[in-house]
C-alpha positions in Angstrom: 0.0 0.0 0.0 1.3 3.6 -1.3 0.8 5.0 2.4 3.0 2.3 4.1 5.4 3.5 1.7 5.3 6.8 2.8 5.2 6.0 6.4 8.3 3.8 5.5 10.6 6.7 3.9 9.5 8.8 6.9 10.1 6.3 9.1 14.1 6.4 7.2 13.8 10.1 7.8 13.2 9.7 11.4 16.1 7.0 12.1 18.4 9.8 10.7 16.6 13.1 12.9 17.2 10.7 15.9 21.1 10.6 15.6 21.6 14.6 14.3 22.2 17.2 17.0 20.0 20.2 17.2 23.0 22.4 15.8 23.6 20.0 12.6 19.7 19.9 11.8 19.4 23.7 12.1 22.6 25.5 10.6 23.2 26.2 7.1 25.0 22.7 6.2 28.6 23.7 4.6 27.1 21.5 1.7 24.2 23.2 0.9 25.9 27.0 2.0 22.0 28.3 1.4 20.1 25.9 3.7 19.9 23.3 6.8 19.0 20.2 6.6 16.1 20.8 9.1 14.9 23.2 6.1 14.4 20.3 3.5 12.6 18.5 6.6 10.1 21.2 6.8 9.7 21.0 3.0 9.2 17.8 2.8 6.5 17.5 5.7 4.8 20.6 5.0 3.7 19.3 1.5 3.0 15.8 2.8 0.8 18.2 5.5 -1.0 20.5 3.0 -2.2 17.1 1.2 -3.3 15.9 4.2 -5.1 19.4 5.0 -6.8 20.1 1.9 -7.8 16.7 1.1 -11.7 17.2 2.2 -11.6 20.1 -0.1 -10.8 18.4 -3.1 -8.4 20.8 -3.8 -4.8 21.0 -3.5 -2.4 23.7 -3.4 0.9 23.0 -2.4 2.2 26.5 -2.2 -0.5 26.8 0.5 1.8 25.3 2.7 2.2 27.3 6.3 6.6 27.1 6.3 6.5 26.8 10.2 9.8 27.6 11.2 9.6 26.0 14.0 9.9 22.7 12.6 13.1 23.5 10.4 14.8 24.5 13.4 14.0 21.7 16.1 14.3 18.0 15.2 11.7 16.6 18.1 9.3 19.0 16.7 10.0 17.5 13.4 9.9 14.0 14.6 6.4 15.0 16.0 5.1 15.7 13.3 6.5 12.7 11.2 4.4 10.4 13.4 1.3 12.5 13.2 1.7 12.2 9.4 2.1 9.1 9.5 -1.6 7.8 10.7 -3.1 10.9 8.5 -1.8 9.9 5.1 -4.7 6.8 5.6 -6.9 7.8 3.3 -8.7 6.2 0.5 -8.2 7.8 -3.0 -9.9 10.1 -4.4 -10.3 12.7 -7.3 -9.1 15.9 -6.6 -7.8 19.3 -8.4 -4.1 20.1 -7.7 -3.6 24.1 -8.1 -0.2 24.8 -9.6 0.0 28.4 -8.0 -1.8 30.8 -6.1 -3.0 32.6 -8.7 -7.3 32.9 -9.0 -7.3 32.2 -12.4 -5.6 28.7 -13.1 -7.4 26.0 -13.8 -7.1 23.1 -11.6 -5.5 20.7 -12.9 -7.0 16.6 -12.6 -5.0 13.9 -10.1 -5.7 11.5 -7.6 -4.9 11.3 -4.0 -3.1 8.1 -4.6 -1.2 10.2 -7.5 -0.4 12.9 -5.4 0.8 10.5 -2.6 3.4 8.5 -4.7 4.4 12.6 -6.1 4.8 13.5 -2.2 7.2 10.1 -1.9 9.4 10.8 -4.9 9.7 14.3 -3.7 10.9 12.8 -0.3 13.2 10.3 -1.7 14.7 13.3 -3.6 15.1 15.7 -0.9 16.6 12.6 1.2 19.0 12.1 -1.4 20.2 15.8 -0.5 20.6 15.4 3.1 22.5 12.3 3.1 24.9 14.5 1.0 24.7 17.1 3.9 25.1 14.1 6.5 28.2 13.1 4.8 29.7 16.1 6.5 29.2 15.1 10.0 31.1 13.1 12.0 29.4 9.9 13.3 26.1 9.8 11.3 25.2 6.0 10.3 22.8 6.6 7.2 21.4 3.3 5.8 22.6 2.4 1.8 19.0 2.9 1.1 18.5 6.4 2.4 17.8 8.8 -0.3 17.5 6.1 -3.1 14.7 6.1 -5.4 12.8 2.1 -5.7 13.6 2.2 -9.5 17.2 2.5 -8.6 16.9 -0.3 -5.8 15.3 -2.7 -8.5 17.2 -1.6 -11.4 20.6 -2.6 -8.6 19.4 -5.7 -7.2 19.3 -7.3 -10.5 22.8 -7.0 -10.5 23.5 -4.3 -12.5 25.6 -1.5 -11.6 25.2 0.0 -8.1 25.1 3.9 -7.5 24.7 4.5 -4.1 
């Protein structure tokens, strides 16, 4: 099921959040120069939140998203709100309208929850792929060989092909 998926990768995310110190989730990681890793946390929540939030609606809007600072810069606020996501994303599918931008006059365009929720696990896959490059710069962080990777690449390596980790 697409949501144990989800709960899965977050569940990854978590493992990591547990072993990062409050200064290496919220300062501007020398990899990224621009950003923290706590701020790719909070982007990837926040959207897996506004689908959760707007879901009665029918609509979605992902720029709607509240960028609560507050969970960029503390880790057990983070990890809070990774387990609250994880019993909301639940849900059976459904139609809905996904709004590309905030902007009255755009049409909506057609998806599916399901659709939406495998877009929201790519997108986390993704942005995991950039903190493990983060993570390589501290000292002591044990980050699993699957952390990060997308399932096509898992497949695609486990028929013994070449490995990119």
């Amino acid at each position: 099921m697409l949501s144990n998926s989800c709960a899965n990768q977050l569940e990854e995310l978590s493992d990591l959040l547990l072993q990062l110190s409050h200064q290496d989730y919220s300062q501007f990681s020398p990899v990224f120069r621009t950003s923290s890793i706590g701020q790719h946390v909070r982007h990837i929540l926040e959207l897996f939140e506004c689908l959760i939030a707007q879901y009665d609606s029918g609509e979605i809007n992902y720029d709607l998203r509240k960028r609560d600072l507050r969970m960029e810069r503390d880790p057990v606020f983070a990890l809070e709100k990774i387990r609250l996501i994880q019993h909301q994303i639940i849900l059976p599918d459904k139609d809905l309208l996904l709004y590309p931008d905030q902007n009255p006059e755009t049409e909506g365009i057609n998806t599916t929850y399901f659709r939406e929720l495998l877009y929201n696990l790519e997108h986390c896959v993704h942005h995991q792929a950039l903190i493990r490059l983060a993570c390589h710069a501290i000292p002591g962080i044990l980050i699993s060989e699957y952390f990060g990777v997308a399932k096509s690449t898992l497949t695609y390596n486990s028929r013994g092909t070449v490995n990119y980790q």
